[in-house]
C-alpha beads as a LAMMPS data file, in Angstrom:
LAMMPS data file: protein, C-alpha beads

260 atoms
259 bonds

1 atom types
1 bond types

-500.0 500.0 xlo xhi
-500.0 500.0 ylo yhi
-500.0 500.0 zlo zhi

Masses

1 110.0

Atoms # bond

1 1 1 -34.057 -13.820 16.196
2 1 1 -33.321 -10.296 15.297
3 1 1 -29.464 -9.207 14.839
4 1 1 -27.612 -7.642 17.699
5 1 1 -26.720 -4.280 17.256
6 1 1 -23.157 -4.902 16.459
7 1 1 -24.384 -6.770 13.626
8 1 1 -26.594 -4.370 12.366
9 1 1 -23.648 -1.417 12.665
10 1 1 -21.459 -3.348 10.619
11 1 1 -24.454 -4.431 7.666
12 1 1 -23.586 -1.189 5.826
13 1 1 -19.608 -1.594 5.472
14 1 1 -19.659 -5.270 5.207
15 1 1 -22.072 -4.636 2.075
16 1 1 -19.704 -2.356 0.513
17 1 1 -16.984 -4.232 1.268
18 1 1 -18.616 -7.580 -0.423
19 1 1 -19.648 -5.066 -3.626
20 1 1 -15.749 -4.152 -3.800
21 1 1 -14.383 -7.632 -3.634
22 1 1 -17.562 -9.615 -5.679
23 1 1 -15.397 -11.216 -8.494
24 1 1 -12.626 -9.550 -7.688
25 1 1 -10.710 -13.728 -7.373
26 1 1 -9.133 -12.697 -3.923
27 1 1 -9.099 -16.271 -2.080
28 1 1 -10.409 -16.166 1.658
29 1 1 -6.308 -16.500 2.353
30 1 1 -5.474 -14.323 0.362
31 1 1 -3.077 -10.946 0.374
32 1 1 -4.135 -7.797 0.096
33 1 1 -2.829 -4.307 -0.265
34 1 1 -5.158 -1.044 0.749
35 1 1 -4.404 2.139 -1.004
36 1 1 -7.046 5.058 0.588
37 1 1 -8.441 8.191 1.265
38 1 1 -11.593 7.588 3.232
39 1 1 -13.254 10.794 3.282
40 1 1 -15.728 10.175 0.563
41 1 1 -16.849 7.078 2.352
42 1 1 -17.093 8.579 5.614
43 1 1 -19.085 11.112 4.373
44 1 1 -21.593 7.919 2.907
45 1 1 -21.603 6.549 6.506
46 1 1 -19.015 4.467 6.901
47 1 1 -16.593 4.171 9.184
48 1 1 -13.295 2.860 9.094
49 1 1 -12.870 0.772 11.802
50 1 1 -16.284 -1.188 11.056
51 1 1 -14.874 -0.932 7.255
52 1 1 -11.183 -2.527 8.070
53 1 1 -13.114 -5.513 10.123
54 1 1 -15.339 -6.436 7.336
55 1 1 -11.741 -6.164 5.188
56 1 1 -10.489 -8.829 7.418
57 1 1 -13.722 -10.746 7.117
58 1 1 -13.222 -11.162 3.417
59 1 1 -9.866 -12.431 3.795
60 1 1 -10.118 -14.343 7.091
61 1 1 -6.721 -16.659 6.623
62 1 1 -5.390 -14.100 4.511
63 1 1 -3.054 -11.320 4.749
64 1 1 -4.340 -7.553 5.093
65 1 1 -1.444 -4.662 4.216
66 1 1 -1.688 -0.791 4.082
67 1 1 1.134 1.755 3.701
68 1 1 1.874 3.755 6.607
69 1 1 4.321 5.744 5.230
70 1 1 6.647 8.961 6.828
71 1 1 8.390 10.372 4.164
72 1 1 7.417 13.938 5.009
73 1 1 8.147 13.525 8.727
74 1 1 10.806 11.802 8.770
75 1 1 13.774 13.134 6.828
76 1 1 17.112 14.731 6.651
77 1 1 16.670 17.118 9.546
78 1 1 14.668 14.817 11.644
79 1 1 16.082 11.224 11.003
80 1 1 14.285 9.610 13.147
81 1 1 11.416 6.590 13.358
82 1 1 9.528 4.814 15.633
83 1 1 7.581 1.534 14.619
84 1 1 4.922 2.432 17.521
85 1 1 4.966 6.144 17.757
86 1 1 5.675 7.658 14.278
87 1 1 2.240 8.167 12.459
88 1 1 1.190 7.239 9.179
89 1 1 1.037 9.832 6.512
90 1 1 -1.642 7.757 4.277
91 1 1 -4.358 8.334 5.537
92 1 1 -7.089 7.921 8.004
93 1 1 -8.008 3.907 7.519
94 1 1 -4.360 3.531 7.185
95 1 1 -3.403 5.024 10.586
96 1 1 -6.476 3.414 12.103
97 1 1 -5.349 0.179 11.280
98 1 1 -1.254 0.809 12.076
99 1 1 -2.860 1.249 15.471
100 1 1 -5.657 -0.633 15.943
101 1 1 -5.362 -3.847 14.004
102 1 1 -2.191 -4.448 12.476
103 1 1 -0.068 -6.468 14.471
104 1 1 3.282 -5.376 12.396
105 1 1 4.965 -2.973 10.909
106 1 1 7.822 -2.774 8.320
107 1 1 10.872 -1.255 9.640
108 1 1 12.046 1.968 6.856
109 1 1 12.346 5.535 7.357
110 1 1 10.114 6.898 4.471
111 1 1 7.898 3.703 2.958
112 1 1 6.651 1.430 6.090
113 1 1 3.856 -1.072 5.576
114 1 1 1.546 -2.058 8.445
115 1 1 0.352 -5.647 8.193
116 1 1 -2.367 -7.987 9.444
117 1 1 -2.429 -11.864 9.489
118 1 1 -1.013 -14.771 8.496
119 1 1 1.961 -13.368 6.442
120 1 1 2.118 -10.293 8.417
121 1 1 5.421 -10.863 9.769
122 1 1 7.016 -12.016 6.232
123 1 1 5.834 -8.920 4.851
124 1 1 7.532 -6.576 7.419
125 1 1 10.595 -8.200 8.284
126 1 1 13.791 -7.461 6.162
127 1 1 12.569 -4.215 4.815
128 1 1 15.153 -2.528 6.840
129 1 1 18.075 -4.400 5.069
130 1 1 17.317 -2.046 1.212
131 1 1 19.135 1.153 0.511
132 1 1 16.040 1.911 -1.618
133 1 1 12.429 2.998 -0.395
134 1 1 10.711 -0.374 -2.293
135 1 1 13.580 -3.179 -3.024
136 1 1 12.385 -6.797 -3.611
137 1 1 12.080 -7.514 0.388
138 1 1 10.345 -4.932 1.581
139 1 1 6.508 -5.499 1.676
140 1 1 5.670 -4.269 -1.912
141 1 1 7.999 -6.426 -3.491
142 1 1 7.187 -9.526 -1.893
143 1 1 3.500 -8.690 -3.368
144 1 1 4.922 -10.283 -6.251
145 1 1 5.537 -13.853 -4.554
146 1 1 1.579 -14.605 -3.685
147 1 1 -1.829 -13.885 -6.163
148 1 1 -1.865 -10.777 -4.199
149 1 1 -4.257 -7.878 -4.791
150 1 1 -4.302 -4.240 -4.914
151 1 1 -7.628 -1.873 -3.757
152 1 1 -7.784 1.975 -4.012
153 1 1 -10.147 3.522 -2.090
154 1 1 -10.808 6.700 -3.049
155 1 1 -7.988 6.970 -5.534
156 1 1 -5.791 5.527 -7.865
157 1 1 -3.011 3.919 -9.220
158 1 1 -1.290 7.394 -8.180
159 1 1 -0.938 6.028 -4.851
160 1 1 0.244 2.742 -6.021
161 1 1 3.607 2.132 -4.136
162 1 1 4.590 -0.848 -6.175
163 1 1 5.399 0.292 -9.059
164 1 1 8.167 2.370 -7.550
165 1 1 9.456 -1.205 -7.398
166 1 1 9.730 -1.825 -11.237
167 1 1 11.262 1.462 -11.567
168 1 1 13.630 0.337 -9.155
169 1 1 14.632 -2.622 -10.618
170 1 1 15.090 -0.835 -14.746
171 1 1 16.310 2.405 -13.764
172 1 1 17.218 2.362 -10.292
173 1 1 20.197 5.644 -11.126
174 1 1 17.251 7.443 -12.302
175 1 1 14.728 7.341 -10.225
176 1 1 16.585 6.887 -7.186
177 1 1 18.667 9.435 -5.350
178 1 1 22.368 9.132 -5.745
179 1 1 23.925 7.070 -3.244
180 1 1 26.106 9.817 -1.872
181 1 1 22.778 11.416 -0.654
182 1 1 21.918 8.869 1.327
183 1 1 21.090 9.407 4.970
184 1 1 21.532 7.163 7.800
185 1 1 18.031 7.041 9.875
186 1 1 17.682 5.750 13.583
187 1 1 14.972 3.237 13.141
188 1 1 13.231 1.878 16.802
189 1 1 11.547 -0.919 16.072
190 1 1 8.447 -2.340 18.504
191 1 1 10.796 -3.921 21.187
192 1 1 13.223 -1.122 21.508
193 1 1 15.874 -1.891 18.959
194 1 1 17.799 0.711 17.059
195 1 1 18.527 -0.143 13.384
196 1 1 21.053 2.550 11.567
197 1 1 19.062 2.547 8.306
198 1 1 20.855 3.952 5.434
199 1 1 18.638 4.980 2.493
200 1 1 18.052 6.699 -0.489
201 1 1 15.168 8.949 -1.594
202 1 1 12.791 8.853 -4.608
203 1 1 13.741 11.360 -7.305
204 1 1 11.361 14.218 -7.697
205 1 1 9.699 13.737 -10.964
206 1 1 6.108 14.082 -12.588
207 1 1 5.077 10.710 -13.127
208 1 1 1.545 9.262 -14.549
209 1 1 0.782 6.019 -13.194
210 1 1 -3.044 5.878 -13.595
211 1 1 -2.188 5.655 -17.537
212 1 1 -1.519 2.272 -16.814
213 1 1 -5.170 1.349 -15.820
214 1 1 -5.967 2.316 -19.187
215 1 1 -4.309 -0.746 -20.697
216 1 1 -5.759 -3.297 -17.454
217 1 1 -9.319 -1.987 -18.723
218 1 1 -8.278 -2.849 -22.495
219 1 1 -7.725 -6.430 -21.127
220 1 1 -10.509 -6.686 -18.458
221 1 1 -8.462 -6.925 -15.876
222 1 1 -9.521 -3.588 -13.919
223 1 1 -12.050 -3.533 -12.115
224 1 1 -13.760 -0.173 -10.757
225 1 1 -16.997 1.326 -9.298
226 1 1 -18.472 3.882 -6.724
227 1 1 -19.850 3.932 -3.466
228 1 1 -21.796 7.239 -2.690
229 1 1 -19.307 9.653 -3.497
230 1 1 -16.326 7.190 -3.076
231 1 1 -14.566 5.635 -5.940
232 1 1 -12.902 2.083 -5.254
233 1 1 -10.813 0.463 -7.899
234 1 1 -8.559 -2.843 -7.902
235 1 1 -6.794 -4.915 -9.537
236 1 1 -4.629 -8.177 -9.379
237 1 1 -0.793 -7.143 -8.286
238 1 1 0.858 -9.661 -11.456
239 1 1 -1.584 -8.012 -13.591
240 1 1 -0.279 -4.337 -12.993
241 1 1 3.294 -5.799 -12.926
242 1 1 3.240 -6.978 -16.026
243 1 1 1.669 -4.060 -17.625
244 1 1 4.416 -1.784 -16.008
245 1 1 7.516 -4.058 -16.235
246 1 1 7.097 -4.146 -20.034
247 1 1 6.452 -0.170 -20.729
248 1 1 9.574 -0.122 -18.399
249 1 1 11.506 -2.262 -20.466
250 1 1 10.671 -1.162 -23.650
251 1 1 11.262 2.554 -22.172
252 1 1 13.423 2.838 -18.957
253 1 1 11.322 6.591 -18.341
254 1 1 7.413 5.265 -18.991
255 1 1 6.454 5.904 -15.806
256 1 1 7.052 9.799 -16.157
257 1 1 5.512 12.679 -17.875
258 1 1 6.223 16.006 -18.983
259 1 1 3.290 17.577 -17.999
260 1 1 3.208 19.432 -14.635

Bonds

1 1 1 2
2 1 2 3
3 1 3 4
4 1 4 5
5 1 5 6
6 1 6 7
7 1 7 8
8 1 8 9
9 1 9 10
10 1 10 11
11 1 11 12
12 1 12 13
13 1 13 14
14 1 14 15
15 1 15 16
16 1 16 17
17 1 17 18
18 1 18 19
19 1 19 20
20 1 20 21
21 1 21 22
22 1 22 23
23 1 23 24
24 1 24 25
25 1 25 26
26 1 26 27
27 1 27 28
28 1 28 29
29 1 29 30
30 1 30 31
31 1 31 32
32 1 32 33
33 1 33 34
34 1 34 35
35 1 35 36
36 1 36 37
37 1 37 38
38 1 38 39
39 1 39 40
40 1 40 41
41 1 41 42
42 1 42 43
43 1 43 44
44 1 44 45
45 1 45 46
46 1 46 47
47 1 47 48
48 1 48 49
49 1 49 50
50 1 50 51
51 1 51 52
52 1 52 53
53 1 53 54
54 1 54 55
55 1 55 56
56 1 56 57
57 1 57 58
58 1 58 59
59 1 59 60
60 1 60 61
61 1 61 62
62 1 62 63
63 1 63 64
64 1 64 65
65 1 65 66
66 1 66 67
67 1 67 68
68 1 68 69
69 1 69 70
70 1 70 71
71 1 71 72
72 1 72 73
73 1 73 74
74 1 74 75
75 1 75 76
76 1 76 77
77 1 77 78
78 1 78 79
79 1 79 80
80 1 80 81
81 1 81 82
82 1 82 83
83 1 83 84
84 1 84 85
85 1 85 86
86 1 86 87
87 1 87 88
88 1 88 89
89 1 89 90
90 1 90 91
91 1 91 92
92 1 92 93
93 1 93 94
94 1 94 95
95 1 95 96
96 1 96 97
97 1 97 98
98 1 98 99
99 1 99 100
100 1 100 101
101 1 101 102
102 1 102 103
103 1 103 104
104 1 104 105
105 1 105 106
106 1 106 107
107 1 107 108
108 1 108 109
109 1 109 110
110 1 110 111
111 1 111 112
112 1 112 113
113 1 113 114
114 1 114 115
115 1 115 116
116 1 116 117
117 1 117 118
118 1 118 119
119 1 119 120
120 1 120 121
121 1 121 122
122 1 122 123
123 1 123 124
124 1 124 125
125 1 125 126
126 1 126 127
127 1 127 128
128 1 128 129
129 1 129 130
130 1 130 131
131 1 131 132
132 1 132 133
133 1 133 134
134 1 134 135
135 1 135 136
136 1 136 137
137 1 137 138
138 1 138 139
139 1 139 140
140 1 140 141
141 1 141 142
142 1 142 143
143 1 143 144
144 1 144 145
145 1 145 146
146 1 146 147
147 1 147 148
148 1 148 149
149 1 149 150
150 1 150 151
151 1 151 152
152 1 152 153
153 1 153 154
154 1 154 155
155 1 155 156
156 1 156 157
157 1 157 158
158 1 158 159
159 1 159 160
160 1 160 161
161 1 161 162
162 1 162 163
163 1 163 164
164 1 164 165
165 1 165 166
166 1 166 167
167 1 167 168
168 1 168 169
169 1 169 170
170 1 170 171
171 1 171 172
172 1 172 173
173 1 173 174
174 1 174 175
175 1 175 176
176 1 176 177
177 1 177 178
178 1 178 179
179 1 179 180
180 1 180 181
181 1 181 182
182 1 182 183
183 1 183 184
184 1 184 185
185 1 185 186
186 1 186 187
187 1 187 188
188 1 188 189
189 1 189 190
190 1 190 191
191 1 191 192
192 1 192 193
193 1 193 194
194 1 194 195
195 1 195 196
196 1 196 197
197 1 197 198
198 1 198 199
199 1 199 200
200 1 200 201
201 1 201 202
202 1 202 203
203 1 203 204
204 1 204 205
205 1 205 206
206 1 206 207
207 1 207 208
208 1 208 209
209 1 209 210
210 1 210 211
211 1 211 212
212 1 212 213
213 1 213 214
214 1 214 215
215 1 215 216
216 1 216 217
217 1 217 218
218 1 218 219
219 1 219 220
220 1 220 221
221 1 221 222
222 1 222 223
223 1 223 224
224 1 224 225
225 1 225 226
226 1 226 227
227 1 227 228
228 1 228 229
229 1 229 230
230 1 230 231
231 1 231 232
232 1 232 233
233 1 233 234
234 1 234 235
235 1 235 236
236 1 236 237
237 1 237 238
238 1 238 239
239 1 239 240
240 1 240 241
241 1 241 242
242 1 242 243
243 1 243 244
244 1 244 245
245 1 245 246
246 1 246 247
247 1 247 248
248 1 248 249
249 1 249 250
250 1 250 251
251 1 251 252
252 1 252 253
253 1 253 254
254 1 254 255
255 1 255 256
256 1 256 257
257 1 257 258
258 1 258 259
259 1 259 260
């Protein structure tokens, strides 16, 4: 019997999705983090909602997680968030799946998380609680409690949200925002709940986080490759913590550079 045509209009994205993950070690309940910018893959013929399902597909009893971030919408002068309404600012596939698949969303002014699955509500709850954009309960710290996994689509570790985590925890004075600047945001959250979220704001500095691929690949523990014009690379989330903990350690500033 021949496919159906829904089969057949997902072959192409389910085959680029399998190519991504093949050896990649991400169980079928797995978690996984999306980093993207889809345009290069569009332009190759894929589409993003057909490319989030066969995502899901890989990852069936898993967990599925993609920034949906607001920190150029929402801020001093307009202090305001919406878990439904406010749109993501990372992205086509990310906003696509905020609104179409995800079935929560983290509640923070400037560095939400949309979430799909079994964990999905772990993930997103307590983010709200942090003065900080990533503490250790928002969604990109808890990365750290499960053999989760991190995929860029069409970029790189630039996007990486995590590692503003180990900063964070080694040098939180530095590359956080004084406390005094904090600003207290009017979070709604799905069901109509206000939360008064006071928080603090990333430092402006030049930072150069893709240098850190360049000691995964040393180890074999990057993994990269191309579809069409879009580049896809990944990694395992202890992998790049470990590499980025111990620069950190060793010095508190590793994550920045001095070129503009």
């Amino acid at each position: 019997m021949p496919p159906m045509a829904s089969e057949i209009s997902l072959t192409a994205e389910k085959d680029a999705v399998r190519r991504i993950m093949d050896g990649s070690g991400l169980a079928s309940d797995g978690v996984l983090i999306v980093h993207s910018a889809f345009r290069h893959f569009s332009r190759h013929g894929l589409r993003a909602e057909a490319f989030i399902e066969a995502l899901i597909d890989e990852i069936p009893g898993g967990t599925l997680l993609m920034p949906v971030m607001t920190w150029r919408t929402v801020t001093i002068e307009n202090p305001e968030f919406d878990e439904i309404k406010t749109k993501s600012e990372t992205g086509v596939l990310s906003e696509i799946f905020r609104t179409r698949y995800a079935t929560a969303r983290s509640i923070h002014p400037t560095h939400s998380t949309a979430a799909w699955g079994k964990l999905a509500e772990y993930f997103t709850k307590d983010h709200q609680r942090g003065v900080t954009p990533c503490p250790p309960h928002s969604p990109f710290g808890k990365l750290g409690e499960f053999d989760g996994h991190i995929l860029m689509l069409g970029v790189g570790l630039e996007t990486c949200t995590a590692i503003h985590c180990w900063e964070e925890q080694i040098a939180p004075d530095y590359y956080i925002r004084p406390l005094s600047e904090a600003v207290i945001y009017d979070c709604r959250d799905r069901h109509g709940q206000i939360h008064k979220v006071r928080a603090r704001r990333h430092q402006r500095l030049n930072r150069d986080f893709p240098k850190f691929a360049a000691t995964l690949r040393r180890q074999g523990k990057y993994r990269e490759g191309a579809i069409g014009n879009g580049s896809w690379q990944s990694c395992k989330f202890a992998d790049l913590q470990n590499t980025v903990l111990a620069a950190l350690k060793e010095d508190p500033k590793a994550t920045v550079t001095d070129i503009v």
